[in-house]
C-alpha positions in Angstrom: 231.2 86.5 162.6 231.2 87.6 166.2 227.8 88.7 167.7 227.0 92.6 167.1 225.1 94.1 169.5 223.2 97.4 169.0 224.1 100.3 171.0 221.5 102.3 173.1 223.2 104.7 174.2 224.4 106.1 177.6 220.8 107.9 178.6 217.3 107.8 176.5 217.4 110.1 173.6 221.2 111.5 174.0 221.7 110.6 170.6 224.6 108.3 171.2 223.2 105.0 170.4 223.1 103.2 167.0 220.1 104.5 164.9 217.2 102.6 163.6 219.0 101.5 160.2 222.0 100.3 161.9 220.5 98.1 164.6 218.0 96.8 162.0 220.8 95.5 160.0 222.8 94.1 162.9 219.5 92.2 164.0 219.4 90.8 160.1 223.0 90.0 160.2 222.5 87.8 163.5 219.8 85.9 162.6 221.5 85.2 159.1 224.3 84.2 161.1 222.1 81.7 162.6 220.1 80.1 160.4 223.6 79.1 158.8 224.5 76.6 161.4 223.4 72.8 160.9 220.8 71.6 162.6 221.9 68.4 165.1 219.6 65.6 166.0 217.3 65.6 168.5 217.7 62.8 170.7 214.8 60.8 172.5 213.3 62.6 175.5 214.2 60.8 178.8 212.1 59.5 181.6 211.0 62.2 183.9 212.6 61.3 187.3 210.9 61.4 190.7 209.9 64.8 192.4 212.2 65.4 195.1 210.9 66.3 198.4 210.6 69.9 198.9 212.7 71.3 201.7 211.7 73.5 203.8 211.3 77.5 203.4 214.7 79.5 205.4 213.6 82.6 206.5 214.6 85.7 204.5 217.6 87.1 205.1 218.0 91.2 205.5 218.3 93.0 202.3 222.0 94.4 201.7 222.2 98.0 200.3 221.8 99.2 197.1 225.1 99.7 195.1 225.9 102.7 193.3 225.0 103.1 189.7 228.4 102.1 187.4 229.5 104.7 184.6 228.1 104.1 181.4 230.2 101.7 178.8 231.6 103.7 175.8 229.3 103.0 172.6 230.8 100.5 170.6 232.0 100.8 166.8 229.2 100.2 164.1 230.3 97.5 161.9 229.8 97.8 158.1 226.8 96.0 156.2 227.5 93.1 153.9 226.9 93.7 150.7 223.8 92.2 148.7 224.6 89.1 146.6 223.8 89.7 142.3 220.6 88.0 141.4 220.8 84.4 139.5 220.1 84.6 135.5 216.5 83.6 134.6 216.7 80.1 132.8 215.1 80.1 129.2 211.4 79.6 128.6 210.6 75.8 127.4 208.4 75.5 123.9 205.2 75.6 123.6 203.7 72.1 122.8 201.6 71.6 119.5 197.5 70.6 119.4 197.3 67.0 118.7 194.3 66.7 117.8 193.7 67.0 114.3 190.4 66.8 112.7 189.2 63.7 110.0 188.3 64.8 106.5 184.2 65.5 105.9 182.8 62.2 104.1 181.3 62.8 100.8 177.7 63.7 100.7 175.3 60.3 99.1 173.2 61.0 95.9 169.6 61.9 96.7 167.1 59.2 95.4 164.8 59.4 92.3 161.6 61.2 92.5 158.4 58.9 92.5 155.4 59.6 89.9 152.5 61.7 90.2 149.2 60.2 90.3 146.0 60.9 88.3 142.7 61.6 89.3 139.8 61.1 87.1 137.1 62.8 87.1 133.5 61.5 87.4 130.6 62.8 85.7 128.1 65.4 85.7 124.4 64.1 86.9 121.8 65.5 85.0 119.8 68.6 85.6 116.1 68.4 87.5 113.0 69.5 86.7 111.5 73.3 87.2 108.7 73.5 89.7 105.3 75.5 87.8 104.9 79.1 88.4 101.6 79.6 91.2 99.4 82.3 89.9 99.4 85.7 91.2 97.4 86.6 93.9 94.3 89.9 93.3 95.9 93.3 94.4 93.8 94.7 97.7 93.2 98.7 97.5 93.6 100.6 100.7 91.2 103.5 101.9 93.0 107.0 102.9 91.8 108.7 106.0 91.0 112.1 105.8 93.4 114.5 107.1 93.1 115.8 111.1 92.7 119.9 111.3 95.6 121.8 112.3 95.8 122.8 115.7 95.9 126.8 117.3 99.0 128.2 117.4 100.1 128.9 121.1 101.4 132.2 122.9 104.8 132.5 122.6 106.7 132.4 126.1 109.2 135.2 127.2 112.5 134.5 126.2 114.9 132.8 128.7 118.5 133.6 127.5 119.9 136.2 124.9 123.3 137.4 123.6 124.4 140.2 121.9 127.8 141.2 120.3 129.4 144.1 118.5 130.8 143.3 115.0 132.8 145.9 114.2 135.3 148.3 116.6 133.5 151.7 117.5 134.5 155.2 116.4 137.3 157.3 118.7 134.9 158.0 121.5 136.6 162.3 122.0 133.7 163.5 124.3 132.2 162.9 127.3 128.3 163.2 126.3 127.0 159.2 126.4 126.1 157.3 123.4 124.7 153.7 122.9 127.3 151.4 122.2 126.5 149.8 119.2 124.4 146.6 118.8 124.6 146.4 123.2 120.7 146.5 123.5 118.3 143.8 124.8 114.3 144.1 124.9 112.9 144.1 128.4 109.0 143.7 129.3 107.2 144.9 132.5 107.1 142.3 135.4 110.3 140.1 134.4 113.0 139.6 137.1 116.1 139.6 134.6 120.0 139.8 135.1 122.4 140.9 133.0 126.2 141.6 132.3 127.6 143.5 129.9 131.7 142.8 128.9 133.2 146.0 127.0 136.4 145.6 125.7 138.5 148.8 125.0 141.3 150.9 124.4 142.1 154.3 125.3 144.9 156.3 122.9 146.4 158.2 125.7 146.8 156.8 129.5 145.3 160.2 130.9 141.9 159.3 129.4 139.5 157.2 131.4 136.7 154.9 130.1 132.7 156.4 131.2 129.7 153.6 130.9 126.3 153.9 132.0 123.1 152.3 131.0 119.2 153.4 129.7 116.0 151.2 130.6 112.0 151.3 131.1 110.9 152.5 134.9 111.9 150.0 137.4 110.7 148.6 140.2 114.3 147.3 140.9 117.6 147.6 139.8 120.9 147.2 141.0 123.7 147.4 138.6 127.4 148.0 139.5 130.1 148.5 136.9 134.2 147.9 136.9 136.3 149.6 134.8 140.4 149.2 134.7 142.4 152.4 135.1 145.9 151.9 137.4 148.2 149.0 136.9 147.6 146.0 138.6 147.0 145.4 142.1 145.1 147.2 144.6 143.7 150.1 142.7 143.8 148.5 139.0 140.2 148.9 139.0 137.9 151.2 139.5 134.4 150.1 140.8 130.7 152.4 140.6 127.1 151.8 140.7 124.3 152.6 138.7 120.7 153.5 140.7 118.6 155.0 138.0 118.2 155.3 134.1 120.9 157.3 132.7 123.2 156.5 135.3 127.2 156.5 134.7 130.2 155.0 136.4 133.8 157.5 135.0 137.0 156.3 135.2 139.8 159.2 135.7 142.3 157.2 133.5 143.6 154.0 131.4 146.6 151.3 132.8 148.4 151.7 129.4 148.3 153.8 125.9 146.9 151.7 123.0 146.1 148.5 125.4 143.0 146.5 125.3 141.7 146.5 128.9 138.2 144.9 130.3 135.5 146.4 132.1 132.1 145.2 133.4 128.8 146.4 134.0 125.7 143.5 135.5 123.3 143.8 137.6 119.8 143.4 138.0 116.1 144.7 136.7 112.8 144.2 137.2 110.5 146.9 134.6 107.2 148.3 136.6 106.1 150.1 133.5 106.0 149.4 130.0 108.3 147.0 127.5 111.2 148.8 126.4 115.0 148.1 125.9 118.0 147.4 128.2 121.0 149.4 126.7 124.7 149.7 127.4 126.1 153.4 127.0 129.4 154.6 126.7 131.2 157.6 126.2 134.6 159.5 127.3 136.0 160.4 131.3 137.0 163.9 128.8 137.2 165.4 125.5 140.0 164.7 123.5 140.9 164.8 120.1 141.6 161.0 120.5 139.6 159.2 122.8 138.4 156.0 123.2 137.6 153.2 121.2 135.1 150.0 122.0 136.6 147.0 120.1 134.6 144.0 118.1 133.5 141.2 120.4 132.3 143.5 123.1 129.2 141.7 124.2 126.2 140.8 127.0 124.2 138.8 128.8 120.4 138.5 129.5 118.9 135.8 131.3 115.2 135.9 132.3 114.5 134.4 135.5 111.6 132.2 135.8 
């Protein structure tokens, strides 16, 4: 086969060379072309011979004129590709040897040797029984004297008491007016000269939102007190609760309504007392903000504190 040589055309990128297919396959068919010739022998490599003298540099001669640029060669003709030779037929597959090694029979198992006899003990025999000691004789019974009993001591005074609860059993009747009452049970005993504080925890419902809870308390003459008294009546937040004081005896704290219908709310009344006057009682009233037909109610559990401060 005669060499093929790929054509580039007659400028860069006019389109009239061979394309990348078609010079790919002439390269192939070249170097097929060449690794088909034999080999020759390669014969010994010679002496190297003596380096001749170097002559002597001429001086440059004038550089002639460049020549004109020759037309472009016409592109030659693509030659076919060879075709591709069929593939051999795969040779069959050899058998697969067998295991050799096969294993011995299992021997037969021995007999098992007679059992030996059992030996017997004897048993030796029983000593005889000793002696009883004699019983000693009883020693004379002592009698003890009782000492006469002490007399019983005075009684002392009894001391104030330090800490008291209270706590309503049962829920109250519809509170429907506003005139005050004493909440049942809600009552402690106070005496003169006794620094006490106190809170009071009401728990209540209202059966319309419109009506508004009214607390207050009673007590003996004072030398102090200083009660304050918090009762819920918007929703939560900033004005949920509504906040009075209570100066004198009698004294109420009226809230103008309730969060919620048929809700049980909290409110508070503490404070302090000191009675300048006689013993009487500490009491927790309670009645309506306004008459309605179906007021108010204090639930079972409302309850109080009263601690005596020594």
């Amino acid at each position: 086969m005669a060499q093929q040589t790929i054509g580039i055309g007659a400028a860069p990128d006019d389109g009239t060379g061979d394309n990348l297919r078609v010079a790919g396959a002439k390269i192939n068919e070249n170097f097929t072309e060449l690794y088909a010739l034999p080999l020759g022998v390669t014969g010994a490599t010679g002496q190297d011979g003596a380096a001749a003298p170097t002559g002597a540099t001429g001086s440059a001669g004038a550089q002639g004129a460049t020549g004109s640029t020759g037309a472009a060669g016409a592109a030659g003709v693509t030659g076919s590709t060879g075709s591709t030779g069929a593939n051999g037929a795969t040779g069959p597959t050899g058998s697969t040897g067998a295991n050799s090694v096969v294993p011995g029979p299992t021997g037969a198992i021995g007999p098992s040797g007679a059992t030996g006899p059992t030996g017997v003990g004897v048993t030796g025999s029983q000593g005889a029984t000793g002696v009883a000691g004699a019983t000693g004789v009883a020693g004379a019974t002592g009698v003890g004297v009782t000492g006469a009993v002490g007399a019983t001591g005075a009684v002392g005074a009894t001391g104030s008491l330090g800490f008291s609860t209270v706590r309503m059993q049962s829920d109250t009747a519809a509170l429907t007016t506003t005139a005050m009452v004493t909440a049942s049970g809600m009552t402690f005993a106070v005496v003169s000269g006794q620094v006490y504080s106190f809170e009071f925890n009401l728990s209540f419902q209202a059966a319309t939102a419109s009506t508004g809870l009214k607390v207050g308390l009673t007590f003996p003459a004072a030398t102090l007190i200083a009660a304050s008294a918090e009762i819920p009546q918007a929703a939560a937040g900033t004005d949920a609760n509504f906040v009075g004081f209570i100066t004198a005896s009698a004294g109420t704290v009226t809230a103008t309504a309730t969060p919620t219908a048929a809700t049980t709310y909290q409110a508070m009344v503490y404070g302090t007392l000191l009675c300048s006057g006689s013993a009487g009682n500490l009491a927790l009233t309670v009645g309506a903000e306004a008459s309605t037909a179906s007021g108010v109610i204090i639930k079972a559990g409302t309850h109080g504190f009263l601690f005596a401060i020594a």
